[in-house]
C-alpha positions as CSV (number, residue, x, y, z in Angstrom):
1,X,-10.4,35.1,-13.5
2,X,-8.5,32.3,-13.9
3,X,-7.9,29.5,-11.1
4,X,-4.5,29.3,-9.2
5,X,-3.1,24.8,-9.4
6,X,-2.1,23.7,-6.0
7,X,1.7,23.7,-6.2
8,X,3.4,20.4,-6.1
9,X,6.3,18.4,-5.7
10,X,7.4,15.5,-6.6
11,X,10.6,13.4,-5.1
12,X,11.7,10.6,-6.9
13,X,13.4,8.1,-4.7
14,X,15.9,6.1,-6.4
15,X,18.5,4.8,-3.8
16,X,17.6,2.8,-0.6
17,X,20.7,3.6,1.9
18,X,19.8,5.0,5.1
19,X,21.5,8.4,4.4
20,X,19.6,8.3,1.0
21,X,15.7,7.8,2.2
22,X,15.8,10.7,4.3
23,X,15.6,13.8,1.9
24,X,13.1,13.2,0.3
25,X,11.0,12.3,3.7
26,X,11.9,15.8,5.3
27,X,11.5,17.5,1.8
28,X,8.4,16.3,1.5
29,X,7.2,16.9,5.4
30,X,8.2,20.0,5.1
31,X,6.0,21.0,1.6
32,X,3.4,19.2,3.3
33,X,3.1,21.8,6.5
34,X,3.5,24.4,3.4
35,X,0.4,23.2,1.9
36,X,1.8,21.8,-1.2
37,X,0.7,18.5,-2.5
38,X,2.9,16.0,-2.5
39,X,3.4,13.0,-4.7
40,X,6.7,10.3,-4.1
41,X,7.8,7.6,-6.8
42,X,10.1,5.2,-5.6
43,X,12.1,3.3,-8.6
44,X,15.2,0.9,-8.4
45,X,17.0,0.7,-4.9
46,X,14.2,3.3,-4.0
47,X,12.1,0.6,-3.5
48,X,13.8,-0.9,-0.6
49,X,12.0,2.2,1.5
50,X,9.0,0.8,0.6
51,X,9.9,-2.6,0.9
52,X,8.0,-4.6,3.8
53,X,11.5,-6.9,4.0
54,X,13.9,-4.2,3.5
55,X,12.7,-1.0,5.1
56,X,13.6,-1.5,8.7
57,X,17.0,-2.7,7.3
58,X,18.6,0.6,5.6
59,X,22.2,0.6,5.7
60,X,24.8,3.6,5.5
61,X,28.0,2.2,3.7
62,X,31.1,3.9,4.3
63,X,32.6,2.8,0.9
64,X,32.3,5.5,-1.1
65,X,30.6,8.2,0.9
66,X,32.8,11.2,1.6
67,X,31.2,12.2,4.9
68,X,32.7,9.5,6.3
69,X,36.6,10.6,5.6
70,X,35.8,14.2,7.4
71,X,34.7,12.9,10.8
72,X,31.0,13.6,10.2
73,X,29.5,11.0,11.9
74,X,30.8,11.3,15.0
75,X,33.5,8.3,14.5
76,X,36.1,8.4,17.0
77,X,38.9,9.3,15.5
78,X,39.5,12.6,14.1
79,X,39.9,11.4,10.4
80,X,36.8,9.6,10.0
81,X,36.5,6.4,8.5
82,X,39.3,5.9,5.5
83,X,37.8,4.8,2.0
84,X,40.0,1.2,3.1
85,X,38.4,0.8,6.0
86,X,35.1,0.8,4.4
87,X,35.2,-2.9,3.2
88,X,36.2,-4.2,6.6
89,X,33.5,-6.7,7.8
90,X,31.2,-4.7,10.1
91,X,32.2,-1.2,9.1
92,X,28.6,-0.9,7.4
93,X,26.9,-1.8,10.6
94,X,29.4,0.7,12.5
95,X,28.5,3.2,9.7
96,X,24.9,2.5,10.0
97,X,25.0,2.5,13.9
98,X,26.1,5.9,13.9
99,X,23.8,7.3,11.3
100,X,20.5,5.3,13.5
101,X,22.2,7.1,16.7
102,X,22.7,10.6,15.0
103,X,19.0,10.3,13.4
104,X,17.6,9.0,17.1
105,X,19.4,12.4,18.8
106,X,17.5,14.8,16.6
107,X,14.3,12.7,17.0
108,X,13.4,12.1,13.5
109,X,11.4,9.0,13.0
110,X,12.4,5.7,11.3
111,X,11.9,5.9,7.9
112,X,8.6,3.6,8.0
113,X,7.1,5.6,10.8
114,X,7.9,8.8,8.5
115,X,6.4,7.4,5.5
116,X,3.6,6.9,7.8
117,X,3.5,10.3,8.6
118,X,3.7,11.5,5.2
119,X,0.5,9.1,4.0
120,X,-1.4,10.0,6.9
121,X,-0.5,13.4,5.8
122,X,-1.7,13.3,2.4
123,X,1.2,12.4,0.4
124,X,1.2,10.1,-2.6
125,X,3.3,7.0,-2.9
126,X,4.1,5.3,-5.7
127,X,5.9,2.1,-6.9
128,X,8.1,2.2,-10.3
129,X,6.2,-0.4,-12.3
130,X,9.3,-1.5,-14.4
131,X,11.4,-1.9,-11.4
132,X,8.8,-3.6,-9.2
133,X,8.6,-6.4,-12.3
134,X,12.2,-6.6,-12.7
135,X,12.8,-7.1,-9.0
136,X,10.0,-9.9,-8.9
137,X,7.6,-8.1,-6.2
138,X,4.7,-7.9,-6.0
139,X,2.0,-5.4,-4.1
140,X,1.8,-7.9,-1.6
141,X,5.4,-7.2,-0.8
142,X,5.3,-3.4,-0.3
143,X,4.0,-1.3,2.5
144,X,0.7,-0.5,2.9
145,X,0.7,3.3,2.4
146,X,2.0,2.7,-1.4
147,X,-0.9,4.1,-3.1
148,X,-0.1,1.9,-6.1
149,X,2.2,0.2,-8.8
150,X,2.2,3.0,-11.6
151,X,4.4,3.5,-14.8
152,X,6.8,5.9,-15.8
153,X,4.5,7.4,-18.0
154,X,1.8,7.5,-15.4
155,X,3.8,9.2,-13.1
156,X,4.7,12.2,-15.7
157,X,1.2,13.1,-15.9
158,X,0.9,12.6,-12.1
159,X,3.2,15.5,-11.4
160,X,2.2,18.0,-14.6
161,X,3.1,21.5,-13.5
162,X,5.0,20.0,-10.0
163,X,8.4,20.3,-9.2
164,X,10.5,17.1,-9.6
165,X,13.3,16.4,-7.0
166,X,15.3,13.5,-7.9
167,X,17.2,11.4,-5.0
């Protein structure tokens, strides 16, 4: 009789907006209650979710995001927030004021209180290597439930036989 593999997933984070860190979070809360292992690599802008100077700083910017032409966010106005608009000094802290306000009224966590969650939980976090070199950080510099500073390589046989979600 042959032994059934845990199933996994694996989310690799690769942008550090706001809008952009919280996928992956819920994605992977949600395999966790499921009972599926779950391993995260952050890599490039990624990093800033992880980043003890940048995490409780996410920004939404309206220049080039879509959702904010239909109205989505909640902006006043019917039409949303015109492309133009977007490079307006403050419309990114508009942008991100809405997004914090429309993330506090469905009670999700911050992002480092969900990664938090999701350690304490028994995810795996991961720092891109080659990214955490080129950006000159160093451990010291990242959050403390990073379980470590691992290749690309490493991380392929990390997630053998998981399903890879890339953010």
């Amino acid at each position: 009789m042959t032994e059934e593999k845990p199933r996994k997933m694996a989310f690799i984070c690769s942008k550090g907006n706001l809008d952009m860190a919280y996928p992956a979070l819920i994605m992977g809360w949600a395999a966790l209650t499921e009972g599926v292992d779950v391993i995260i690599f952050f890599t490039f802008w990624g990093l800033d979710m992880i980043n003890k100077k940048r995490v409780d700083h996410l920004k939404l910017p309206p220049v080039g995001n879509a959702s904010m032409r239909t109205g989505m966010m909640g902006f006043p106005i019917d039409f949303g927030i015109p492309q133009w608009m977007g490079v307006l000094p403050g419309m990114t802290e508009i942008a991100t004021a809405l997004m914090k306000k429309k993330i506090a009224e469905v009670e999700a966590p911050p992002v480092k209180e969900m990664l938090e969650m999701l350690h304490d939980a028994g995810a795996e976090m991961y720092a891109c290597k080659m990214t955490v070199d080129m950006m000159g950080l160093k451990e010291e510099d990242l959050l403390d439930v990073v379980d470590g500073i691992v290749t690309a390589g490493q991380f392929i046989e990390m997630t053998e036989d998981a399903q890879i979600i890339f953010i």
